[in-house]
C-alpha positions as CSV (number, residue, x, y, z in Angstrom):
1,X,74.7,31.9,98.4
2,X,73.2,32.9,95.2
3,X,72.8,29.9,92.9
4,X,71.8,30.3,89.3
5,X,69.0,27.6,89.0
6,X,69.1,28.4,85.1
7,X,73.2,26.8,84.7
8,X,72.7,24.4,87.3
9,X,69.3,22.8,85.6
10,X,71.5,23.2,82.1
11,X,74.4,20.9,83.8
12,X,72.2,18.6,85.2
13,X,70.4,17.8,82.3
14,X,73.9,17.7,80.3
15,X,75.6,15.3,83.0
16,X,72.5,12.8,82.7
17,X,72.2,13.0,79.0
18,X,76.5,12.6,78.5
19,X,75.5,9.2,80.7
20,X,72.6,8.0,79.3
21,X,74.1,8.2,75.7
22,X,76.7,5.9,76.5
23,X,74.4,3.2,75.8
24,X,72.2,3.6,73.1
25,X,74.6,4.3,70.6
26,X,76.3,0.6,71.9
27,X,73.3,-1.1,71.4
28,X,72.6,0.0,68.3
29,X,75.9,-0.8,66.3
30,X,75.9,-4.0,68.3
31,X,72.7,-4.9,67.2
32,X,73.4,-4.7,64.0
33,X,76.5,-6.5,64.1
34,X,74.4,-9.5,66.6
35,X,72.0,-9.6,63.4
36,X,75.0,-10.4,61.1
37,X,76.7,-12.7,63.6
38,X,73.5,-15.0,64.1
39,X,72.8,-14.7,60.1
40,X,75.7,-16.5,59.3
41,X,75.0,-19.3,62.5
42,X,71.6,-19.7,60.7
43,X,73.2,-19.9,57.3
44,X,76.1,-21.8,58.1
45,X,75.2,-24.0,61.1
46,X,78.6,-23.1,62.5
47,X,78.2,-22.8,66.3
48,X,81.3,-20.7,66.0
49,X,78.7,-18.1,65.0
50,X,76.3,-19.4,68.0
51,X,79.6,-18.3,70.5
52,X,79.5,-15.2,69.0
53,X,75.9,-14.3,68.9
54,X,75.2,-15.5,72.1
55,X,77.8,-13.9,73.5
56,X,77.0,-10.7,72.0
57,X,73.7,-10.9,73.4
58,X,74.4,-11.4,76.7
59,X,76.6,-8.3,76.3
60,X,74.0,-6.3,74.5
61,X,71.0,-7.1,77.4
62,X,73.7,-5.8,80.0
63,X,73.9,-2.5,77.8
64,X,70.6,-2.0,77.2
65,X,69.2,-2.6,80.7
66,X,71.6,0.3,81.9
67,X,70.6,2.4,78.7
68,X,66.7,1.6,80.3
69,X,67.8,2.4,83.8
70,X,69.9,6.0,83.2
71,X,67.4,7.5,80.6
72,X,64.3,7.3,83.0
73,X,65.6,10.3,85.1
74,X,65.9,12.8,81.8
75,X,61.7,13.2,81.5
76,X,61.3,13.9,84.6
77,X,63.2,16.6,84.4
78,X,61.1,18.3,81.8
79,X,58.7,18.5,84.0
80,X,60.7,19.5,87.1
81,X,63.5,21.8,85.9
82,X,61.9,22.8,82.5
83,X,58.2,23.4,83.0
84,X,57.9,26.8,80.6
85,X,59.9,24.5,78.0
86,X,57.8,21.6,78.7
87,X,54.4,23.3,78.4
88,X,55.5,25.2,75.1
89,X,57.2,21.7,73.2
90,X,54.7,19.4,75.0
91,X,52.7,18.9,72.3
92,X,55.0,18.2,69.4
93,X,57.2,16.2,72.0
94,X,54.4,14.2,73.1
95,X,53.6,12.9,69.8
96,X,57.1,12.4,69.1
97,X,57.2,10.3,72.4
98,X,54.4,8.3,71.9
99,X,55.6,6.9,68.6
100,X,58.7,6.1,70.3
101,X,56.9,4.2,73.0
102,X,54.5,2.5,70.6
103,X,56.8,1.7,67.6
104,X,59.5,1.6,69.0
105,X,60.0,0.6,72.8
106,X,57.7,-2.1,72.5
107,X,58.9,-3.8,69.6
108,X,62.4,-3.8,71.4
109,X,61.5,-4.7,74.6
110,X,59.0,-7.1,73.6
111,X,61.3,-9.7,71.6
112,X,64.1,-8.8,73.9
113,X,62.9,-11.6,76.0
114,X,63.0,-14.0,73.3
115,X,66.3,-13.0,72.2
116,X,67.8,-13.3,75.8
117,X,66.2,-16.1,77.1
118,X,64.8,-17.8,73.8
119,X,67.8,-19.9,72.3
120,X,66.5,-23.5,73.2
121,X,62.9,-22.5,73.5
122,X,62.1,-21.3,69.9
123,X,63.4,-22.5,66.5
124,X,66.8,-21.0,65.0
125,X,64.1,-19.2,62.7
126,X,62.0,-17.7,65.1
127,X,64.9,-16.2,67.8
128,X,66.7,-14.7,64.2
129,X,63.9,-12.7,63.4
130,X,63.5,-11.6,67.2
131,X,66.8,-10.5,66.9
132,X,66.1,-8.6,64.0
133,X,63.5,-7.0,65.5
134,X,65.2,-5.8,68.9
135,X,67.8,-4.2,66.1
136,X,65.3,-2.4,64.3
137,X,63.1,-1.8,67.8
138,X,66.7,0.3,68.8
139,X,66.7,2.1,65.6
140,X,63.2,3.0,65.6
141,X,63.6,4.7,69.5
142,X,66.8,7.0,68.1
143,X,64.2,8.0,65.1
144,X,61.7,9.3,67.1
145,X,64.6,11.0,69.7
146,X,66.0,12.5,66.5
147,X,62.7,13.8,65.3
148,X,62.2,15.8,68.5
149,X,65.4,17.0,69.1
150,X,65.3,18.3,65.6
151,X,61.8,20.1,65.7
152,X,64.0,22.1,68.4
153,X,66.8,22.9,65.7
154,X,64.5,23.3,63.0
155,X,60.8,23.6,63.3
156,X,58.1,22.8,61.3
157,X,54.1,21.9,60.8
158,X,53.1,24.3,63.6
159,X,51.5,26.9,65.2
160,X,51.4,28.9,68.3
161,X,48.7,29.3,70.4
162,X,48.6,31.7,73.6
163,X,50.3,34.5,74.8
164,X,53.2,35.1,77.9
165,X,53.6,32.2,79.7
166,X,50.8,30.4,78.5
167,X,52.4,30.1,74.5
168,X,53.0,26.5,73.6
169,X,53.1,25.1,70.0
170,X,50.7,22.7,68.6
171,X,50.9,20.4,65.6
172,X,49.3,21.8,62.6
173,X,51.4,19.0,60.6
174,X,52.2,15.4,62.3
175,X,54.7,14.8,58.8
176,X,56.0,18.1,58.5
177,X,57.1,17.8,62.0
178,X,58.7,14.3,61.3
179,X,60.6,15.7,58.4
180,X,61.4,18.8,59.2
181,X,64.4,20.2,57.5
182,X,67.0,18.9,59.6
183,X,66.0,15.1,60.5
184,X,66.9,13.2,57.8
185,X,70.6,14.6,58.3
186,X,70.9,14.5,61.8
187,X,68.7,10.9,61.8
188,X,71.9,9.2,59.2
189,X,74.5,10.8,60.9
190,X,73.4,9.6,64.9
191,X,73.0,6.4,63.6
192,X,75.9,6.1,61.6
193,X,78.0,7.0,65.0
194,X,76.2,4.1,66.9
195,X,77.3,1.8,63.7
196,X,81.0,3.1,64.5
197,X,80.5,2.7,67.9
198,X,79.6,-0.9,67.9
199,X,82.2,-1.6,65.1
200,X,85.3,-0.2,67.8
201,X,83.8,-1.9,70.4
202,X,83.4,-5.8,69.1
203,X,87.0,-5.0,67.7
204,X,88.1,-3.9,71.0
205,X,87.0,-7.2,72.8
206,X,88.2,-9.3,69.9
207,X,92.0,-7.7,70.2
208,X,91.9,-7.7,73.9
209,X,91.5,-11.7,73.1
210,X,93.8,-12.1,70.9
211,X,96.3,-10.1,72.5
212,X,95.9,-12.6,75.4
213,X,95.4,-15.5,73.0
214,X,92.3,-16.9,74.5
215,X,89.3,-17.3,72.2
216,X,91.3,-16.9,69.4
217,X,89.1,-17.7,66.7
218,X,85.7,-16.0,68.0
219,X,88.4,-13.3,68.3
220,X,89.1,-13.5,64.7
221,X,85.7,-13.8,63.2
222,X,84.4,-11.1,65.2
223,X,87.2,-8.7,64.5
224,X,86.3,-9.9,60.7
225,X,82.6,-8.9,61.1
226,X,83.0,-5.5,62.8
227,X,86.1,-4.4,60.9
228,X,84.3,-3.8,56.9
229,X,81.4,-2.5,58.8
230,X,83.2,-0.3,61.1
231,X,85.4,0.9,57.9
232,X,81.9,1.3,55.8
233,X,80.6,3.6,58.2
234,X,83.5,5.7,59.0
235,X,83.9,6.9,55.4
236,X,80.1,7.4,55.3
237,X,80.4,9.3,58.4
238,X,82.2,11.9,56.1
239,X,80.0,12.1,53.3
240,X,77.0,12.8,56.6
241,X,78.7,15.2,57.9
242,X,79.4,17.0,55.3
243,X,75.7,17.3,54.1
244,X,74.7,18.0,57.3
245,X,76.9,21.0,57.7
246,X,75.4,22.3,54.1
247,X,72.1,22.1,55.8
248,X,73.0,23.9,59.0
249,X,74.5,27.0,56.8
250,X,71.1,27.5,55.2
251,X,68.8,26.6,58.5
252,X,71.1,27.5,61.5
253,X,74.1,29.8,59.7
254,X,75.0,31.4,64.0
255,X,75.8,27.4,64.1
256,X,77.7,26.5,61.3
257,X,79.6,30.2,61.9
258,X,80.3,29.5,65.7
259,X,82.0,25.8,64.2
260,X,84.2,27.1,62.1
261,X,85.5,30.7,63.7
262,X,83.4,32.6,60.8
263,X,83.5,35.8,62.9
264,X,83.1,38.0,59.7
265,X,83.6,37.8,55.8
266,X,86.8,39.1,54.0
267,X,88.1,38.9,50.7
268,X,88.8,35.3,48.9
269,X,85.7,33.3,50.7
270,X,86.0,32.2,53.9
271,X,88.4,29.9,55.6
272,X,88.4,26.4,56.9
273,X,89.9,26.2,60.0
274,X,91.9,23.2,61.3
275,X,92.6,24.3,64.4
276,X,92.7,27.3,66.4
277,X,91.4,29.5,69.7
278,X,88.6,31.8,68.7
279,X,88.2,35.1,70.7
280,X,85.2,36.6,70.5
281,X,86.5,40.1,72.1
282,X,88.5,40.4,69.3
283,X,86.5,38.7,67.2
284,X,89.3,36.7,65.2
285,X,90.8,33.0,65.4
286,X,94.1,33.0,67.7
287,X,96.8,30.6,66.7
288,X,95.1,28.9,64.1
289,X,96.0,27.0,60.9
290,X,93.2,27.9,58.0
291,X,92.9,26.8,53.9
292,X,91.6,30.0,52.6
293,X,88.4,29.9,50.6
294,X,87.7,26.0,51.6
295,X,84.6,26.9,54.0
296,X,83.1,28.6,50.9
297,X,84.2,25.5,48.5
298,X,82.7,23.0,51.0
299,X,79.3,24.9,51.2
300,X,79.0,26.6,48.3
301,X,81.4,24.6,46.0
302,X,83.0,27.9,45.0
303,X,86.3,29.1,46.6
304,X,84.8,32.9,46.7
305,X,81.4,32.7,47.3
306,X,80.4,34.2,51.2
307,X,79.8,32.0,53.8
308,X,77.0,33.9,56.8
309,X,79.5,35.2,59.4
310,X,78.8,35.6,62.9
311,X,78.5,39.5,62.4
312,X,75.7,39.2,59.8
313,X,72.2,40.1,61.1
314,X,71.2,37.1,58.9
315,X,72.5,34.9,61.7
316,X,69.2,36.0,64.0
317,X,65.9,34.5,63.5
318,X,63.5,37.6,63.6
319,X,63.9,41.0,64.7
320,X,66.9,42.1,67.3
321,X,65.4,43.4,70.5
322,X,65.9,46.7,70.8
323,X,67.5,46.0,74.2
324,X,70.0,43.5,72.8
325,X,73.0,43.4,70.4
326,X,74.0,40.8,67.2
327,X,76.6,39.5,70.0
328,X,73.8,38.2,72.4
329,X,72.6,35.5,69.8
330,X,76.3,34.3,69.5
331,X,76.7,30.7,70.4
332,X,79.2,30.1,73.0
333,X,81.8,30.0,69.9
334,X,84.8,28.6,71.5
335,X,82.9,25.6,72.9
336,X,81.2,24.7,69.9
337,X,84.5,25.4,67.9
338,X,86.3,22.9,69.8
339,X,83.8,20.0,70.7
340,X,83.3,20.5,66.7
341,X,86.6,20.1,65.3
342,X,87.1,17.3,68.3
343,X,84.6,15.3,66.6
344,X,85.8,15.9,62.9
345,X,89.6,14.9,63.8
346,X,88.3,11.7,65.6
347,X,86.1,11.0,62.5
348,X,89.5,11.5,60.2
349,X,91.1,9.2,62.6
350,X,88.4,6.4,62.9
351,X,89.0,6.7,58.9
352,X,92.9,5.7,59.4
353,X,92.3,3.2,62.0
354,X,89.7,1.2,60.0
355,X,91.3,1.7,56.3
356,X,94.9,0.6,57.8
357,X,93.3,-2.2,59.4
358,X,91.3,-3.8,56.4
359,X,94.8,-3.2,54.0
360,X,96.6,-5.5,56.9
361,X,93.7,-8.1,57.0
362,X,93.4,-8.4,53.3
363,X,97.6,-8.9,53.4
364,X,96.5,-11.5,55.6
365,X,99.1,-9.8,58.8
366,X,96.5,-7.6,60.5
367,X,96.4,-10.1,63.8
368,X,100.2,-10.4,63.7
369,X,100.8,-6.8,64.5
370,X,100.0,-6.3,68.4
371,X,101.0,-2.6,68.2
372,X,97.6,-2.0,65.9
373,X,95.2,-4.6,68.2
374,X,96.5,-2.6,71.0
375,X,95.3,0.6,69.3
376,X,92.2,-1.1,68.5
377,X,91.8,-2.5,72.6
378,X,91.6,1.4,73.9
379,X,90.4,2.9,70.3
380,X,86.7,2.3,71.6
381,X,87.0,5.3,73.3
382,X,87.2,7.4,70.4
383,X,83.5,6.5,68.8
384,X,82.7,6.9,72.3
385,X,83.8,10.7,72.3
386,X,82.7,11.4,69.1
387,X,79.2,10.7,70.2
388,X,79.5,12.8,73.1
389,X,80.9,15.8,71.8
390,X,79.2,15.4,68.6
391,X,75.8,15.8,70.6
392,X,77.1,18.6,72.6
393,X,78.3,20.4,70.0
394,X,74.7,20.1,68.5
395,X,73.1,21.2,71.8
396,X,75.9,24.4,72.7
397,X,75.8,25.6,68.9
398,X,71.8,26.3,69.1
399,X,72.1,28.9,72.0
400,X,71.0,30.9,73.1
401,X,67.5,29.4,71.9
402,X,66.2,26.1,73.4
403,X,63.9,25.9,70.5
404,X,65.2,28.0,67.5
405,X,63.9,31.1,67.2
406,X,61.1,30.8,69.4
407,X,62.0,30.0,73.3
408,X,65.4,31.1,74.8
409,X,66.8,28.8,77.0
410,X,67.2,31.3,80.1
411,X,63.1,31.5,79.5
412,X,62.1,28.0,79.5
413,X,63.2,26.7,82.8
414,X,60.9,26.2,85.8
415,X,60.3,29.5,87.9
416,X,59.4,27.7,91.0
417,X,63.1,25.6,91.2
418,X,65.4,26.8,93.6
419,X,69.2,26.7,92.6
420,X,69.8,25.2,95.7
421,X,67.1,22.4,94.8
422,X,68.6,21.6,91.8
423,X,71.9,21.6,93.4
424,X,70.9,18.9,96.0
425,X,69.3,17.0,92.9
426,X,72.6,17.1,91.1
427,X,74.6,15.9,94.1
428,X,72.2,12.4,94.5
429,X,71.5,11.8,90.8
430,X,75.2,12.3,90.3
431,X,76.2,9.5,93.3
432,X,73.5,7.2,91.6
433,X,74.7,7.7,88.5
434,X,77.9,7.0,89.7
435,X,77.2,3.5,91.1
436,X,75.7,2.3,88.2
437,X,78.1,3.1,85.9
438,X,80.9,1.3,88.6
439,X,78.3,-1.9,88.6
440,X,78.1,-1.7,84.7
441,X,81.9,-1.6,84.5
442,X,82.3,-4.3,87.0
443,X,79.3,-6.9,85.6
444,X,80.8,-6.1,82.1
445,X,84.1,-6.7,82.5
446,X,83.5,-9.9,84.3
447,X,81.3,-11.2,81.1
448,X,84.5,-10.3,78.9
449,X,87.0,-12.2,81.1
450,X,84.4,-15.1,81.4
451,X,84.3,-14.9,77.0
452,X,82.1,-17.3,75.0
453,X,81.4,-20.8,75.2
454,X,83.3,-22.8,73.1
455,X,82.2,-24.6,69.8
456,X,82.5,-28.1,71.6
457,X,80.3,-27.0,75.0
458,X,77.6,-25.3,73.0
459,X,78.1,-28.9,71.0
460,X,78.2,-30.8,74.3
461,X,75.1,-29.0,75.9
462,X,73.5,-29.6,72.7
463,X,73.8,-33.2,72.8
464,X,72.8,-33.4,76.2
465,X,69.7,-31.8,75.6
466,X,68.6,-34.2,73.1
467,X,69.3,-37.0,74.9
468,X,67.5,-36.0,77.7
469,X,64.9,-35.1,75.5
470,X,65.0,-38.8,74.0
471,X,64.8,-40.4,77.4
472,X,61.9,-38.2,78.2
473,X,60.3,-39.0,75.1
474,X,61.0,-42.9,76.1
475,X,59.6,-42.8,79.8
476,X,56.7,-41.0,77.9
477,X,56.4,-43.9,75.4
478,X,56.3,-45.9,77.8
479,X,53.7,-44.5,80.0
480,X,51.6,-43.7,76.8
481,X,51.4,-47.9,76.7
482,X,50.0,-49.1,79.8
483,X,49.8,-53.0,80.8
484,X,46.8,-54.6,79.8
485,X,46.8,-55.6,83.5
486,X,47.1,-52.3,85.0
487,X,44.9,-49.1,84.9
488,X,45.3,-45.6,84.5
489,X,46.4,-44.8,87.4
490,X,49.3,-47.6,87.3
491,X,47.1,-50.2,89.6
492,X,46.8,-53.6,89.0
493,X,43.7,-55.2,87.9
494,X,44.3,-58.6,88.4
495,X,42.2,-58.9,91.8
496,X,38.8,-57.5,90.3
497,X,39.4,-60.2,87.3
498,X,39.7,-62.6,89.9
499,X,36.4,-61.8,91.4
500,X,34.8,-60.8,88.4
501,X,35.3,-64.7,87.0
């Protein structure tokens, strides 16, 4: 049996990296929202907000040590399935990498210890600010993922150096690659997805508690935290988008075409499609519901202005080979059409959801309408799929170039690998994978049925601790002033007086 080591290294690499990104979008919405939660604690002095934060955190280590765990396996596939890719990106990716490691890894994982294990050990000050810093240590490691992700989409501040196999692209310009034309976009808009994220998923936890009417009150304050931030960041999730998409029409048009259906240009601008079934043998949108004139509006502001269409030479960076046609730089147009308008409907729901919501809790009769906390306990799932397709749609609307323009993906995987190798490596990642997602399920959903301490135990424990540290101090008083009849080491003296008189 023939296996086509090229798909099979593609699925593997998209299986692991649909897992892994599960978690870092979590931890970085909820580490914004923990930084809020223990905020008000220190301000306040209201161990409701110690539940909460602590909580929280014990939550967020669980993600995050999972998010550790299932993103280990993607580099070594750079060098195992994708060692033409990884030889010509290695040196912009391993700059990239490094700053990730150094500015960003570290500072996480470094005052993740504190935070975790800190709360009675350092002052309220101190484990604050270390929670601050795991937060911005999160951020930091998407920033640097972003930056090399985008160098791929959109290169800059290089050169290349070689011939044949031996090409690869070296930095000419560290900053140029940072910012190069399509980071700052795609840098907001991942980051605003994690803030939704963690916004649906404190609200989920806080309605599955209130539907059950246990922890009502961390319930309620938590649902009040994560509610204007998830709202905030739905709408902004808009205004992103949208000038994303105006910079994908001027540095990836075969994208932003493949998106919206934009087979060719006709009269009246081109049209917005809502939904629809494109068919690229005919070249045309099947059963689809379009605004005429809307795609043009949205990029161009003007209802008649052309939009680049798939059939516009425009769309290829370079020179066609003479051995190829326009059609063999297509996108796959009916996935990236679909994952694509998948993720702007969800982002038009999370919109509803979270505006409905905040109207209801500013009436004051948000928690006495089940039906919406029930559409809030399984509406996680939507952030969750947003980020997912989101990504893919990124990813499937590039191709057939792994970096734009310059390496094709059916050219930068390894020659040496076997389909039947990474077929085998597919079938045991996949059943490791699989466990540790079951265990993360499993550990998780026995921290949410456990819930937070309560005001009065965090009180109690409290209390207890300083009265053990008072009795300590005592027994240390008291040591500190010996007998005059005794020595240092607790022995009387009164014999050697004896003898010495």
């Amino acid at each position: 049996m023939d296996l086509d080591a090229v798909f099979l290294a593609r699925l593997q690499f998209a299986i692991t990296i649909a897992f892994h990104y599960i978690f870092p979008p979590l931890s970085i919405g909820l580490g914004v929202l923990m930084v809020f939660m223990e905020g008000a604690y220190l301000k306040t002095g209201d161990r409701q907000y110690e539940a909460m934060a602590k909580f929280w955190t014990r939550i967020f280590a669980l993600i995050f040590a999972v998010g550790v765990a299932s993103g280990i396996v993607m580099e070594f596939q750079f060098g195992t399935n994708w060692a033409t890719y990884s030889r010509f990106v290695g040196d912009i990716f391993g700059s990239a990498l490094a700053a990730e490691g150094i500015f960003a890894f570290f500072l996480e994982s470094g005052f993740l210890a504190v935070l975790v294990f800190g709360w009675d050990r350092v002052s309220a000050r101190m484990h604050f600010f270390s929670t601050v810093m795991v937060s911005l240590g999160s951020m930091f490691s998407a920033v640097w993922i972003v930056v090399a992700n985008s160098w791929q989409q959109t290169p800059a501040g290089y050169h290349i150096v070689g011939e044949d196999l031996d090409r690869r692209a070296e930095i000419t310009d560290f900053w140029a690659v940072v910012f190069n034309p399509s980071t700052l976009d795609r840098l907001i808009h991942v980051l605003i997805g994690a803030f939704i994220l963690g916004g649906f998923f404190v609200m989920s936890v806080s309605a599955y508690y209130l539907l059950r009417r246990r922890h009502e009150t961390f319930a309620r304050r938590s649902f009040s935290i994560a509610l204007p931030f998830a709202t905030v960041f739905s709408i902004a999730a808009l205004i992103s988008g949208h000038s994303q998409a105006i910079t994908v029409s001027r540095t990836q048009p075969a994208k932003l075409a493949a998106f919206e259906g934009h087979f060719t240009n006709t009269e009246g601008g081109a049209p917005l499609y809502l939904f629809g079934i494109p068919d690229e043998t005919e070249q045309r949108v099947k059963a689809g519901l379009a605004i005429p004139g809307m795609l043009s509006f949205l990029v161009h502001n003007d209802f008649n202005q052309p939009v680049t269409a798939l059939d516009d030479p425009a769309i290829v960076p370079g020179q066609i080979a003479p051995h190829e046609t326009i059609q063999d730089y297509w996108p796959p147009v009916n996935p990236a059409f679909q994952l694509y308008h998948l993720m702007v409907g969800l982002g038009f729901l999370f919109i509803v959801l979270t505006v409905l919501a905040a109207f209801f809790r500013l009436r004051g009769t948000l928690f006495q309408k089940p039906w919406l906390l029930w559409v809030f306990v399984f509406a996680v799932i939507g952030p969750m799929v947003a980020n997912q397709v989101g990504w893919a749609a990124a990813e499937i609307g590039r191709q057939p170039w792994i970096v734009y323009g310059m390496l094709k993906t059916a050219d930068a995987a390894s020659p040496a690998v076997s389909g039947q190798e990474v077929l085998i490596s597919i079938i045991m990642f996949g059943l490791v994978y699989l466990l540790l997602l079951l265990a993360w399920i499993f550990v998780m959903d026995s921290k949410i049925k456990q819930g937070p301490e309560s005001p009065e135990q965090l009180a109690a424990a409290a209390a207890g601790k300083k009265e053990s540290f008072l009795k300590a101090a005592t027994r240390l008083g008291d040591r500190s002033s010996p007998d005059p009849m005794t020595d240092a080491r607790g022995r009387t003296t009164a014999g050697d007086n004896d003898q010495e008189s």
